[in-house]
N, C-alpha and C positions, 0 to 999 in steps of 0.2 A: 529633616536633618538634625535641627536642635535636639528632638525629643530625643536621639541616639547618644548624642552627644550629652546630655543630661542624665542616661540610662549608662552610661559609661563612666562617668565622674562618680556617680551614686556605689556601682561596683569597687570602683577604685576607694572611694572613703568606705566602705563595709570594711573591704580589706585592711585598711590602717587601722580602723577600729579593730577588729579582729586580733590585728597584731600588738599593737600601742594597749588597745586597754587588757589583755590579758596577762597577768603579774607572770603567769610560767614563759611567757613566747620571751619575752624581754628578757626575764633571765636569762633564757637559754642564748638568748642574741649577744647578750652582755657575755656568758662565761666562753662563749668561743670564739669573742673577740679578744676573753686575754687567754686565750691559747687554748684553752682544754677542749679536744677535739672528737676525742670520742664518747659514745653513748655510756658507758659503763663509767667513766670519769665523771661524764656532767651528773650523771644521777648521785653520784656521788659530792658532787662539789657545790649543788643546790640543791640547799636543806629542806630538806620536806616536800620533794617532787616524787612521785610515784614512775615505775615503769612506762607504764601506759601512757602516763600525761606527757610523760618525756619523750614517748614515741609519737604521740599524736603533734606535740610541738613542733620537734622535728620533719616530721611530713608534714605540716601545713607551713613550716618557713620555706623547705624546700621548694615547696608547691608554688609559691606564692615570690622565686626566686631571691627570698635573700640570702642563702646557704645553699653552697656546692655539696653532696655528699659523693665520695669514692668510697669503691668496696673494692678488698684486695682478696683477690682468690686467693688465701692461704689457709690454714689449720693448724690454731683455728679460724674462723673467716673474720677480718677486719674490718672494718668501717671507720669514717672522719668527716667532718663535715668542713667546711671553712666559711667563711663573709663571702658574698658574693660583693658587689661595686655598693651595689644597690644597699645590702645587708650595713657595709661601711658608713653608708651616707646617711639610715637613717640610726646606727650605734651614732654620730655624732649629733644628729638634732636631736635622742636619747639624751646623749649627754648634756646639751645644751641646756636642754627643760632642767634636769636637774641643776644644776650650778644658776639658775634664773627661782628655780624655787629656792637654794640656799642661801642665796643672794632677798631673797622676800623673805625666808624666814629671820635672818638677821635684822631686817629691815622694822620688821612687827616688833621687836624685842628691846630695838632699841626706842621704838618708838612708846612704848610698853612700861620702859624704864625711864624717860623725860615726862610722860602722866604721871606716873608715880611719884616724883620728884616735885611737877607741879603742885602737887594734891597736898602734899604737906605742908 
């Protein structure tokens, strides 16, 4: 029973690995939680993403549920993604890390700037 359960945990961190260390998934996580919701927008509104990457991102948050995608049968054909719960919860320990590294890098700077001071 352990070993499933250790075969399970190891899936689950692939997956945040997957997600977290990839600079495009995050983006895309980040730009349609402040609202830009469709594919043509985010390619647009994250610099330097390619079609592709933006489509394969999209399918693997999907996949991996932290983004709802709707398609509207119109013409021409729509699409939008949104934050699923999940997607929400982890844009906020997102955000967390970063305000904890800006919080460290102020920290190093000023510690940076008191050696300096010492030193003379």
């Amino acid at each position: 029973m352990k070993k499933i359960e250790e075969k399970s945990q190891r899936a689950l961190y692939a997956k945040l690995e997957d997600v977290v260390g990839c600079k495009w998934s995050v983006s895309v996580l980040m730009a349609v939680g402040e609202g830009v919701t469709r594919p043509g927008a985010l390619e647009r509104h994250i610099a330097g993403i390619s079609t592709k990457v933006l489509s394969e991102s999209l399918r693997k948050l999907t996949r991996y549920g932290l983004l709802d995608k709707t398609s509207y049968a119109e013409v021409p054909p729509r699409t939008e993604y949104a934050l699923t719960e999940a997607g929400r919860e982890l844009i906020a320990i997102i955000t967390q890390i970063h305000a904890l590294d800006d919080r460290l890098k102020g920290a190093n700077r000023k510690g940076a700037n008191r050696k300096g001071v010492q030193e003379q």
